[in-house]
Every structure is written in C-alpha cells, then in structure tokens.
MITOR-789009 format. One record per residue (C-alpha): residue in three letters; z, y, x. Coordinates in steps of 0.2 Angstrom, whole numbers, plus 5000, padded with zeros to 4 digits. Each point is the difference from the previous one (the first is absolute). Example, Ala and Ser with C-alpha at 12.3 -4.5 7.8 and 13.67 -1.06 7.14 Angstrom:
2
ala503949785062 ser499750175006 
***
This chain:
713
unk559654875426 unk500149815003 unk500149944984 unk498350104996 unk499349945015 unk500349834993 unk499550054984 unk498450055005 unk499749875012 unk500049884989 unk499050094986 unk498850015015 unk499949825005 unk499749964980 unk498550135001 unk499249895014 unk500149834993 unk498150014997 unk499650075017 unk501049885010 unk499149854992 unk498250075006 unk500750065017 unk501849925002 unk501050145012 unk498649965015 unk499350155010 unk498950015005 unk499249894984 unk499149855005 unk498249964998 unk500249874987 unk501749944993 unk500149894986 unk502049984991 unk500549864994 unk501650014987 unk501249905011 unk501050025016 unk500449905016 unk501850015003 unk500750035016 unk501649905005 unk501049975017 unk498849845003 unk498550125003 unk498949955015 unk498550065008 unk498849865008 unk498450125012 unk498749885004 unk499250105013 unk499550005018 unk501649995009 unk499950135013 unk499650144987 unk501450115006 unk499650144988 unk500049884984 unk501749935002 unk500750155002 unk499250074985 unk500649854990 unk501850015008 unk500050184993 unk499549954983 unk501249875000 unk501550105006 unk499350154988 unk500349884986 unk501649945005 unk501050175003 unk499050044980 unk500649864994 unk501849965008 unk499649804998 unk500349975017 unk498649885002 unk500249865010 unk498850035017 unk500550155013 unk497949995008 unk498449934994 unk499649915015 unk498149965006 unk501249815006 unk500449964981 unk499949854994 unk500050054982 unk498649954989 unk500550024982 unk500650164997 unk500250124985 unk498750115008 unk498649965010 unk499050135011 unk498449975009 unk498750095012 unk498249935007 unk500250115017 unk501250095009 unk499550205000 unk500650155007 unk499850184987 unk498150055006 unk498950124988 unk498749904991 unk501349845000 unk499849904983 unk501650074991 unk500049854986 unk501649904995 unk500149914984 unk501749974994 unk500549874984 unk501850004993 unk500549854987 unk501649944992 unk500149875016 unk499650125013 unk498950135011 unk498249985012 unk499650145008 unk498449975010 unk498850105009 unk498550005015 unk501050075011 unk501750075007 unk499750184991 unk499949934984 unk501149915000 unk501150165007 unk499550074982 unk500349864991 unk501850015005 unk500450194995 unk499249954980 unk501249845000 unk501750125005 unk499350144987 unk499949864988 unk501949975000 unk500850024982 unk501649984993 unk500749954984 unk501849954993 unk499549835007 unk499850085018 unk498650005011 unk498049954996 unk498350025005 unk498750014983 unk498849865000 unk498450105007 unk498249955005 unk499450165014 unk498650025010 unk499950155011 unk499050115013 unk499850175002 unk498750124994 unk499950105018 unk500249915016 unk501050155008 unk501750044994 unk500950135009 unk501750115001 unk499850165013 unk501650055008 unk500050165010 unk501549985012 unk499750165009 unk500450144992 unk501749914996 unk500649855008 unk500049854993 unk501249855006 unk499449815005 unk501149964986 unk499450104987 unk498349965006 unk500549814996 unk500550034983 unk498650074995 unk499049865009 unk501149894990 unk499550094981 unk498250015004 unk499949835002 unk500849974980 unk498650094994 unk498749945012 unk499550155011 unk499349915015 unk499550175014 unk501550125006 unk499250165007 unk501350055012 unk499550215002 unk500949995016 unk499450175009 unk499850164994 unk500450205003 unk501849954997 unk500349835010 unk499149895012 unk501049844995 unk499449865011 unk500649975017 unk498649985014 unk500449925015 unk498350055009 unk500550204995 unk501750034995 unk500050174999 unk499349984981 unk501549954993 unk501250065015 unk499650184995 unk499149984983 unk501249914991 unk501750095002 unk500649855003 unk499549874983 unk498649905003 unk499849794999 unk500349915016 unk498349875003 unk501449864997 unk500550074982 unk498050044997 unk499949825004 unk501449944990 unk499450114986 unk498249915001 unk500549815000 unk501350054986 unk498650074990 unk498949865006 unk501249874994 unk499850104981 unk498249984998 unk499950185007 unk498750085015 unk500850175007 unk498650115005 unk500650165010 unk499350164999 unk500050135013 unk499350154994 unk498850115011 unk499050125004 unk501250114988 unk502049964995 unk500049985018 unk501350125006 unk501349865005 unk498749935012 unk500050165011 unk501850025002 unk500049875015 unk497950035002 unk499450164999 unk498549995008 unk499249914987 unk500350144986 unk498750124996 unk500850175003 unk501450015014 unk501849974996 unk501549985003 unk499949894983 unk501749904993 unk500149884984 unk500450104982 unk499150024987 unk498250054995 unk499650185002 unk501750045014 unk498850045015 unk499150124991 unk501550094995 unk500749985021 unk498150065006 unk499750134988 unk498050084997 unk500350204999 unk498149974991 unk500349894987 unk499850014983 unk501650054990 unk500649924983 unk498949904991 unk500249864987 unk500549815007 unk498049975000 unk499950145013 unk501449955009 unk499349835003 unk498450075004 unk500450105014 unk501549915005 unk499849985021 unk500949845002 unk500249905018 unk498449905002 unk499549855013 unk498650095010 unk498649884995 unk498650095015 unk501449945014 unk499449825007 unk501949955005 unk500650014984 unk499049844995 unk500849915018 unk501450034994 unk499849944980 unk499149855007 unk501649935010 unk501150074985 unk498949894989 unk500049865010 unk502049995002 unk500150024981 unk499149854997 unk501349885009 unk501050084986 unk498949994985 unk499449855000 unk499050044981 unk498250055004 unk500050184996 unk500550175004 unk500250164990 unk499650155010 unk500350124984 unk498550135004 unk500850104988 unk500350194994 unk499050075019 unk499350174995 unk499350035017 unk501050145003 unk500749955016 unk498349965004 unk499150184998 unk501650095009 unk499749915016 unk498550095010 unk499849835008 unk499649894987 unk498950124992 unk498850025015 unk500149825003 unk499349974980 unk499050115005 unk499349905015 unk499949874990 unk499050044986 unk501550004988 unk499950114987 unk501750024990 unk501749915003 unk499449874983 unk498849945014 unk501549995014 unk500949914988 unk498749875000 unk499949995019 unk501749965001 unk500249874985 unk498349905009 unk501150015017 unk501549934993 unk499049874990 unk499349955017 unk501849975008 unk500749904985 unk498249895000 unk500549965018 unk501749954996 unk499349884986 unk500850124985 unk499250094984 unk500150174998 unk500750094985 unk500350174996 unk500350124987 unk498450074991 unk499750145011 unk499349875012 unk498649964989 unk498250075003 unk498149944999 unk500049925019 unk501749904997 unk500149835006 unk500049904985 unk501349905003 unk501250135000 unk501349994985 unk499950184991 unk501850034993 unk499950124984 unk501450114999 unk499550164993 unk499450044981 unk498250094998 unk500250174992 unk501850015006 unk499750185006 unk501450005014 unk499049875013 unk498249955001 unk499549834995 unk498849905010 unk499149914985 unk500349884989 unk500449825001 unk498149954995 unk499650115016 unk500749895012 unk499749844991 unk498450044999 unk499650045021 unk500849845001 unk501950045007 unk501449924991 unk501350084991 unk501650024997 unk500950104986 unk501550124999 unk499650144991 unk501150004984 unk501149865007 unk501150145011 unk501849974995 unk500550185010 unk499350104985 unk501449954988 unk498649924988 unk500849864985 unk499549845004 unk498849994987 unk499150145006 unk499649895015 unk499949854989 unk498550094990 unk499150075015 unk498650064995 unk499349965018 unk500049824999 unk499049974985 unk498449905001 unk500449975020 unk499949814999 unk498550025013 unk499949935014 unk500250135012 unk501650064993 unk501549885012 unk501350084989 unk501350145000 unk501650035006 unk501450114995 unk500550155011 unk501750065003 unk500050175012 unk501850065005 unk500050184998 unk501249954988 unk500849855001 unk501049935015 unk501149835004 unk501250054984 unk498950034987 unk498249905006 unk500349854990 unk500350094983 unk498550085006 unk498849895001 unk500749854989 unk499749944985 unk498650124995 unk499049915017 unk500049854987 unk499250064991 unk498650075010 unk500249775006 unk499449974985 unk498750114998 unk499449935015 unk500349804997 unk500049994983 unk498349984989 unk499350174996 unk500449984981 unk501950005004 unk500350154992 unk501650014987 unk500950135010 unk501749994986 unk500049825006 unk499750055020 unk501450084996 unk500949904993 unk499749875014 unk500550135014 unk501750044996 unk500249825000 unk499449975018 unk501050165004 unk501549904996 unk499449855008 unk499650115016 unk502050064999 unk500449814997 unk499349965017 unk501050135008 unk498750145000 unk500850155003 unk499150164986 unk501349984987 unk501449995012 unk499350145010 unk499950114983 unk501749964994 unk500750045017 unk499250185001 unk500450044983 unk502249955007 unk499250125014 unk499650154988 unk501849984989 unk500850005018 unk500849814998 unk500450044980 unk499549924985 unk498149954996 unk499749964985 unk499750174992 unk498950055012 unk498949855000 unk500050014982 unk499350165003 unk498949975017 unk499149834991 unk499050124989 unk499450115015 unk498749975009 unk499150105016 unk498850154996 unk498149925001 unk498950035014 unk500350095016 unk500950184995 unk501649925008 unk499049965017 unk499250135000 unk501650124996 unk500649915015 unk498450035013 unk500150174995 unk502050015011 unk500550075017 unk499949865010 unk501949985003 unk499849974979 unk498649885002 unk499949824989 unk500649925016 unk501650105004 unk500450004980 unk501249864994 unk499349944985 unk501449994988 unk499550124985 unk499949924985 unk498150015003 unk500249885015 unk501149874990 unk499349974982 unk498749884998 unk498150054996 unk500149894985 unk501450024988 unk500649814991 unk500950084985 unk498650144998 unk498849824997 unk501349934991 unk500250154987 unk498250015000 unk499549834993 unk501550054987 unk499350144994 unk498349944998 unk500749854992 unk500750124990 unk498750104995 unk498849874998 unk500949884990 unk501450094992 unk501249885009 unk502050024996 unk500649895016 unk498850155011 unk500850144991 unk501749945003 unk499749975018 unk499150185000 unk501650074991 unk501049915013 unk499250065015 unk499650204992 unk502250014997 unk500249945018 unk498950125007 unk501050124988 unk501750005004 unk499549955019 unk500150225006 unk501650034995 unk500649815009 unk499150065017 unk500450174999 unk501750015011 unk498849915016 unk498850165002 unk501450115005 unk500050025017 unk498549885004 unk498450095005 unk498949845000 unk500749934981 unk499850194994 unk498249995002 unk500049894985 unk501150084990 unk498650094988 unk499149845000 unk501849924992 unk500250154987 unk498049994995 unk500349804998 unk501250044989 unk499350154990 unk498349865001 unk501449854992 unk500350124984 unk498550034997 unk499449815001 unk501549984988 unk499750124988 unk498249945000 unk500449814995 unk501150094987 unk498750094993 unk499049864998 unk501249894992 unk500150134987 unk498250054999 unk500250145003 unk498350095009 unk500150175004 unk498550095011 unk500850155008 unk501549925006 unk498749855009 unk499450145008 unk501650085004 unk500649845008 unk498549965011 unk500050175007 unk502049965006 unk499449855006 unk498850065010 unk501150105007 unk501449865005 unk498349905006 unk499850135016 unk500649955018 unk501450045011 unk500349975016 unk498349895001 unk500949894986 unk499649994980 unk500749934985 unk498949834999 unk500449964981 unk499550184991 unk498349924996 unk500749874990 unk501350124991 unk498450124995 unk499549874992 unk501249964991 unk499950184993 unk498250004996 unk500149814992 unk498649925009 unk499849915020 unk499050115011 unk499149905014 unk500450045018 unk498950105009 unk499149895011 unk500150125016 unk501050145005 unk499350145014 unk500649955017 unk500050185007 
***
C-alpha cells in the first residue's frame, strides 16, 4: 500500500501545479497574493530583526514561535535561541514591523502585509494582531525542494472578510483537558480563528470552579471542572495567540448541573444530579404524559430542569456569579445559550403559572423574554455584551445583543426563530453557526459551500464560528473531530467570498493536516493509536487500508441512537472506541481517488487509471489480508461486511476500467452493477464505505457531482 500511496501522491501533487501557483498551500487563502517565479532560500545564517515597541510581550512571543516553528521544520539550527526586544540587530534577512502594540479585541484592524524577495522577507502590519497573522502565512509558506528549504518570492495583503471568527467547544457533556484545550488554541490560531466559545455548563457538567458558590462544581461536575488558575492560564494563552475566550454558561434550560449543589433555583423540585438531557424526566416520571412519538414530539414535550425565572433570588445569585466570572474572562462578553427551553418546566409548576398570571404574561415565549431582559440587565452592569442562541431573539430585544443562528428554517425537528435579515434588520448583531456544526459528520465542503453564508458581507453579520457538541466525541477522539474540516469553515470566514475551488480547499487541507501533525498536534496519532486499540496491539496496516475509506454516517442517527439508551448506556458512560468514534469525517484517500477518477473520466488520462487500477487491486485483495483480525474481536467485526463490500465494490471498479479499455458498453450489466453498489453503499455500525460513489462512476462512465447536502435527521 505504500508504494501506491506514493504513486498517487505524486500523481496528485502533479495535478495541483496549477492550483498551487494561484493559491500556494495557504489556508485559509489570502486576500491578495501575487507569486513571483523564484524563491528565498533559507540557510543556517537566517535572522529575524522585530522593530517594534519593546514591551509587546505578546509579539515576541508570537515571533519566538515562528522562528522556532521554522527551525524544528527546517533542521538548520539557526543561529539565535530568542528574538529579544534588547537586540541589537539591524540587518537581518527578515524584518518585521508593527505601528502599535494590541491585544486580540473584535473590531481590531486584522491587516498584515507580507513581501518575500530572493534577499529576504518584511512582514509589516498596524498592529500586534496582524502581525500575529502574518506569521502563521510565512511558516504555511515553507517549501522544499532537492536544494532544501525555501519560501516563494510573494507579494500578500490580507484581512478578513467577517470580523468574528470562532471555534465552539462544549466541554461538558465530555471533559475536555487544559492540554487539549491548548492544542486546539494553538491550530486555530494557523488558520486565523480569533473567538474560543468555551460551552462550559450544561445538563451534563458545570465545568468552572466558583469560589463565591462552590457547590456548582463540588456536586455538578463529578469531579472535572477548570480550576480559576487554569481558566486564567487558558485565557492569557489564548490571548498571547490573537485569541478572546468567550465562556458560555448556558441557562434558563441545559441547566441540570446547576441544581445539583442549588436546587432552589430549579423550576420544579429535585433532588437533581449532572447527566445528560432528558435523565430527570425519566428519574421523575409523568403517569400523564404522552407516550411514543417522533424525535419532534419528544423535544416538544420534553420536561427538562429549568432555572425558575418568577423567583427574584435566582438573579442575586447570577449577579455575583457573573460578577466572579468577569475577573476570569477578561473578553467583554458572555454567552448565556437561551437555547432548546420548551417551557415545560415552566407550565408543571402551579407557582410559576399563577405568578404569569399575576403578571400579565401570557405564554412561557413571553417568560422567556422576561428572563433574557433580566439577564441582559446583570451583564450591562458588569460591563459585558449579551449573546445568546437565537431563541433569545424577539421584537423588544436590546439591540446590541448578538443573535447566534444555530438552527435551519424548515428543519422540521426545532423551531427557528427567523432569519438572519430578521435580526440584522431590528438592529442586533449576528453571529452564524448554522451549517458550520462539525457534530453532524458533514464533509468539509459541505461547510465550505454553506449555503448560510452567501451574500452576508453586511454589516450586522460579526461572523460565524464552528461548533463542536460532545455527545460524541471526548479527550481521544475531539481533535479528529473537529480538525481539519474547522479549516475549512476559517476560510469561509477570512477568506474573500469568491474563494471557492473546493478540489483545491482540499487539496490545501490535507496539507495543513500534516502541518498540524508536524507541530506535534495529536488527530493522526490519536487515530492510529485506536485503530492498534481495535487489533488488540496487532498489525495495522490492513485495517487502515480498510478504515481510510470509511467515514461516520451523516447527521445525528448515531446521537440520537445513543439518547434513545438506559441511562447506565448513556453517550457519557459509553467509551467511544467503535470504528465510528475513530475514523475521520473526511476520508484523504477517498479525495484522492476522487480527483483520479474525474481526471479519468474527464480527460481520458492513463497516469489516473493506473493510479485507479492501483488503488481498485488494493482494496481488492485487502478482505482476505484482514480477514484472520475479525475473529474474536467484537468492535473489528463490525466492519467486516464494510471490508467484504469494498472488495466486491474493487472488482467491479475493475471490471469497469476493463470494460472501457475494450469498448465495450453494455446497458443491463450498468444497471446490474449500480444496483450491487448500492447495496455495498448502506451503513453499518453508523459507518459507510466512503469511495462507492466514485466507483459507480466508474461504471456509469461519467462524474456525478456531490450532492451539496445531506439530511441531518
């Protein structure tokens, strides 16, 4: 298989020669870049000269980074260990200048401009930030050739297209470590994400530690929460990347991990404990509730543990909660989800139905509102912006609080609030994540062709942000999870609206998924440690040659074949080690064998068939190689169809490409052979062969363009 890899590789590098010239392997693409044919070489003698104000903390560091980054690439062992505000150099292969010192703000100019000659590099921008940028395009632009190590001779200017740029992590309904926290600080710095969303409470987990009431994460957190000395490591080492952590604590719903320690602030009486969404319900049981249903009437009727918004000590107590959190969070704004509250909760307590009553409110929509203009109140008071899920959005909203989009119109599972024209319209600002949730399993170039997005270069539109929920994914798997499709969505956001070649997107992200393993990000070794996991410590290779052509099932069937267990099964009691857990969303070889067989296809092209062949005769002769592993092993076994299909598939493909070298076109058999095919195309075990599409092809002789969505439900 490595010869073919090789092969291919190669064969796929040659294909791109066009693209890189226009876009080099940058991502996310720059606004303008200009490519010059030559190259600045870089040697041992290569020195870094910053002529900027000298007690810019977060600028040496950022060039001290860059520099070392190049260094370990590179192996040259250049010839300074720290680029030192006291430096006395002057001349100096690269030159990097700023007009003022910055810290990451929204709004901030974002500008660098970065020339590279034969003789050398300038990287100049307004301020720290920029600059900050400026240095992840100069590592990306690193090349090598059989003379060693270069940098093309560009010309780039560049800003973003939306000021807000952002990465969700939910961390409560699986914990997430300070280290991996770090690395994934560290990757959404390369492509320019400049907002963390930390989802740090939830049904599942309160995950902060309060000094002023300790009972929140003392008995809502079983034990996994961030001391307020790692939240403020955390923050300073995000603020040293260019990057403002904005927490979220989610209320009045998703709230149950809140009432373990205080339950007087729930709607309905407890005893309550953190677990996930939907667990009280099932420990308090209504002998008059409707039975069955579909997921929509689940949802509907769901009676989930609510903050009581009537009771005037709950907003005592979230005003000195807010006001602890902001010696933490130190960025200007807090999330405060608003999300997903039925008002269940609300109508079974006699209590708050009489006091609505009292007060003139007519339906738990209204309540709703109450309690969001409360909240917005308290964070006014302690100097912060409100933002919220787009449940908080109605006609009386204050207008400077930031809407986030999150749920598709006409989804027919959740209600949507409007559309984004709504809320730019009343005047709130808006921020964007519908079609950017990596949790659904979606290819990145669903997300990179998000409908969503198109014609939103107004001015109430901040941005987007990715969103990982953790139903699904946990410390093992999170980074495979959310990187590199989250690149993509980057450059959907930074990039000019017209960026849009999604073979060379691409083509770029596998390449900054390697550059990611380079700088000691952990995905790939986290994927080829589980797959060691599933042979029980055996050989690999087979079953890799087999799991790189898998990807996840689309959408949420395997969350919600995972809600739908006892609660001792539940997603947070699960490991997640199936081969659904471990593979990634996006399948390299399956992009790989794509480009061939359009190449193929399209242009008749020997070199493509060969690599075709190559791949098809793997796949082939790859069952009976893996075949001894599945005895005995439950979690390998649940592949073992997809492994017999891929084979049955690989014949067919072959057969196929003979066919056609012979001329020979027979109807009947076509439609024989798509029929098995789709067959070997359904799922097992939430897992599906990722490269039939491109083997019907083959058979019916022409490319078929991907479908550009796929049902979430």
């Amino acid at each position: 298989m490595k010869k073919i890899t090789l092969f291919v590789s190669l064969l796929f590098c040659h294909l791109a020669i066009k693209a890189q010239q226009n876009t080099l392997n940058l991502l996310p693409v720059p606004k303008s870049v200009v490519v010059a044919n030559a190259k600045f070489r870089l040697t041992n003698k290569f020195s870094v000269f910053v002529n900027g104000l000298k007690d810019d903390t977060i600028l040496y560091k950022a060039v001290n980074r860059a520099y070392q980054a190049l260094n370990r690439k590179t192996g040259l062992a250049f010839g300074f260990k720290y680029i030192s505000p006291t430096d006395t150099l002057t001349v100096a292969q690269m030159q990097v200048a700023e007009q003022f010192k910055a810290k990451p703000t929204i709004g901030l100019d974002e500008n660098y401009n970065l020339k590279v000659n034969e003789n050398g590099i300038v990287l100049s921008a307004t301020n720290t930030i920029g600059v900050l940028h400026g240095l992840q395009t100069l590592v990306q632009l690193v090349a090598v050739d059989d003379k060693g190590y270069y940098l093309p001779v560009v010309a780039i200017d560049d800003s973003p297209r939306f000021k807000w740029r952002g990465l969700m992590i939910d961390v409560a309904r699986h914990f997430v470590s300070v280290e991996e926290i770090k690395h994934n600080i560290d990757a959404m710095a390369a492509v320019k994400l400049n907002v963390l969303h930390w989802h740090l409470t939830d049904d599942e987990g309160f995950r902060v530690e309060s000094k002023i009431y300790p009972l929140l994460q003392e008995k809502g957190s079983n034990g996994d929460y961030y001391t307020q000395v790692q939240i403020k490591e955390i923050v300073a080492y995000a603020g040293d990347r260019g990057i403002i952590v904005v927490p979220e604590f989610d209320m009045p719903g998703h709230a149950q991990s809140w009432f373990a320690g205080y339950p007087e602030l729930a709607s309905l009486p407890g005893p309550y404990h953190p677990g996930p969404r939907g667990q009280w319900q099932q420990e308090h049981p209504d002998p008059n509730a409707p039975k069955g249903g579909s997921i929509a009437d689940i949802i509907a009727n769901m009676v989930a543990p609510t903050f009581d918004p009537t009771n005037e000590k709950l907003y005592l107590f979230l005003d000195k909660f807010i006001g602890e959190m902001t010696s933490l969070f130190p960025s200007g704004y807090v999330h405060i989800g608003a999300d997903e509250n039925n008002g269940m909760a609300w109508k079974k307590s006699p209590a708050i139905v009489a006091w609505m009553k009292d007060h003139q409110i007519a339906n738990t929509d209204e309540l709703q509102r109450y309690y969001v203009e409360r909240v917005y109140k308290i964070l006014k008071k302690h100097h912060r912006q409100l933002i919220g899920w787009e449940e908080i959005f109605n006609d009386k909203l204050s207008k400077d609080a930031i809407v986030h989009k999150w749920i598709p119109e006409g989804n027919g599972m959740v209600k949507s609030y409007g559309k984004i024209p709504d809320f730019t319209v009343h005047g709130n600002p808006v921020l964007l994540s519908v079609g950017f949730y990596t949790d659904v399993f979606m290819p990145a170039y669903i997300h990179y062709q998000n409908p969503f997005l198109q014609g939103l270069d107004d001015a109430g539109v901040l941005g987007g942000e990715a969103a990982q929920w953790t139903e699904l994914a946990d410390n093992e798997n999170i980074d495979g999870r959310i990187w590199p499709r989250t690149a993509a969505i980057a450059e959907r956001l930074w990039s000019p609206g017209n960026v849009n070649d999604v073979d060379d997107m691409y083509r770029r992200l596998f390449v900054f998924n390697r550059q990611l393993d380079e700088q000691g990000f952990p995905h790939l070794a986290n994927y080829e440690r589980a797959l060691r996991r599933l042979s029980n410590g055996g050989p690999i290779e087979n079953i890799k040659t087999l799991t790189d052509v898998l990807s996840p099932v689309k959408g949420y069937k395997k969350l919600i074949g995972n809600m739908m267990r006892a609660p001792q099964a539940s997603y947070q009691t699960t490991p997640l080690t199936a081969v659904s857990d471990i593979i990634p969303v996006d399948s390299e070889v399956k992009r790989k064998f794509r480009a061939l067989v359009k190449l193929y296809l399209e242009k008749h092209d020997k070199d493509a068939e060969n690599g075709i062949r190559n791949y098809l005769i793997d796949w082939q002769k790859n069952d009976a190689l893996i075949e001894p592993l599945f005895a005995g092993n439950k979690r390998l076994s649940e592949i073992q169809d997809h492994s017999k299909n891929l084979s049955a598939a690989a014949a067919i493909g072959l057969d196929a490409l003979d066919k056609a070298d012979k001329g020979i076109t027979d109807a009947a058999a076509v439609q024989q052979r798509s029929a098995q095919l789709d067959s070997y195309a359904k799922p097992h075990y939430e897992t599906e062969i990722a490269v039939i599409p491109e083997i019907a092809e083959l058979v019916i002789g022409h490319v078929v363009a991907e479908p550009e969505s796929y049902p979430s439900f």
